[in-house]
N, C-alpha and C positions, 0 to 999 in steps of 0.2 A: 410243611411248606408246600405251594403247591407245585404240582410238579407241568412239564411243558406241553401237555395234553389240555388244560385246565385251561377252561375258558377266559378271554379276559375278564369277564364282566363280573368272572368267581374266584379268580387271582388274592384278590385284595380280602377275604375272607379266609384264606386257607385251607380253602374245601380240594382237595385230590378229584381227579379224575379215575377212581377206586373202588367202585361200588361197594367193596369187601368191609372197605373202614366204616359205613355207615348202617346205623340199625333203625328201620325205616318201613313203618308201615307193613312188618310180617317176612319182607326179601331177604331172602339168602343168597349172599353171593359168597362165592369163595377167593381166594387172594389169586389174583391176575387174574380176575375176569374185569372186563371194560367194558366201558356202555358201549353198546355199537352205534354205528354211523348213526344209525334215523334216530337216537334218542340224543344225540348233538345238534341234528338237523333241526327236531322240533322246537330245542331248547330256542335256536335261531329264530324260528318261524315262531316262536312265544312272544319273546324278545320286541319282533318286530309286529306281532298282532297287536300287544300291547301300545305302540307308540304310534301306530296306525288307525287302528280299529278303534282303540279306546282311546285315542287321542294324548294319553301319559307324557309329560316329557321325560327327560333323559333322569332328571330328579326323583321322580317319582317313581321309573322301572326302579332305580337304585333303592328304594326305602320297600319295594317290595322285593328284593332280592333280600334285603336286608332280613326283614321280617323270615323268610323263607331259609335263610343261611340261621338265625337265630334261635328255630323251632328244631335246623335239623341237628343243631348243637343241642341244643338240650334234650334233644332224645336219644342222643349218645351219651348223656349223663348217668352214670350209676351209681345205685343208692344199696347200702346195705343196714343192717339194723345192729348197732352195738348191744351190748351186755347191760343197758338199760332201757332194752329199746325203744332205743333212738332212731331216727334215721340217719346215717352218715354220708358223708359222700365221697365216693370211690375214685370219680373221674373228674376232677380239680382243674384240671385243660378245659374239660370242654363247656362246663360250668361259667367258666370267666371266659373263653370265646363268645359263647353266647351273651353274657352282660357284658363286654365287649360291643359288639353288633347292636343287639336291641338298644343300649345306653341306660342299662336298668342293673342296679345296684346288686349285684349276685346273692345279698342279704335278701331281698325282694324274690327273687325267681324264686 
């Protein structure tokens, strides 16, 4: 859930304002470390580059949060290989968040 740090606009996806919980492009953070201010800021200054500059409406930021909430789900997904190996999957949350989000049948991902 997310907690009252968390942006509106990333509320309705369940994303934390955590960086710890997410495995993401190499970063390591550890548990209680927070984005700091200028990385809320820029999200802001994204946000509104986006509806400004490229003209998006308020629909179309939303389906690109989407998209962007739905990759960083499945890159928290973990996969391990059974006893025929198989791939299995580890992380059943984050799997169906993402098919969730995207609207893409978990069977599919």
């Amino acid at each position: 859930m997310a907690s009252a740090e968390t942006h509106p606009l990333l509320a309705a996806y369940e994303i934390e304002s955590h960086p710890h919980l997410y495995q993401i492009f190499g970063f390591e953070f550890k548990e209680g470390d927070k984005l700091p201010d200028t990385e809320k800021d820029e999200f802001e200054r994204t946000i509104r580059a986006l509806r400004t500059c490229c003209g998006m409406t308020d629909e179309e930021v939303q389906k690109v949060l989407d998209v962007l909430a739905g990759v960083l789900f499945l890159t928290n997904t973990n996969f391990s290989e059974d006893s025929n190996e198989k791939a299995s999957i580890e992380s059943e949350y984050t799997l169906e968040k993402a098919s969730q989000i995207l609207k893409i049948d978990k069977k599919v991902l």
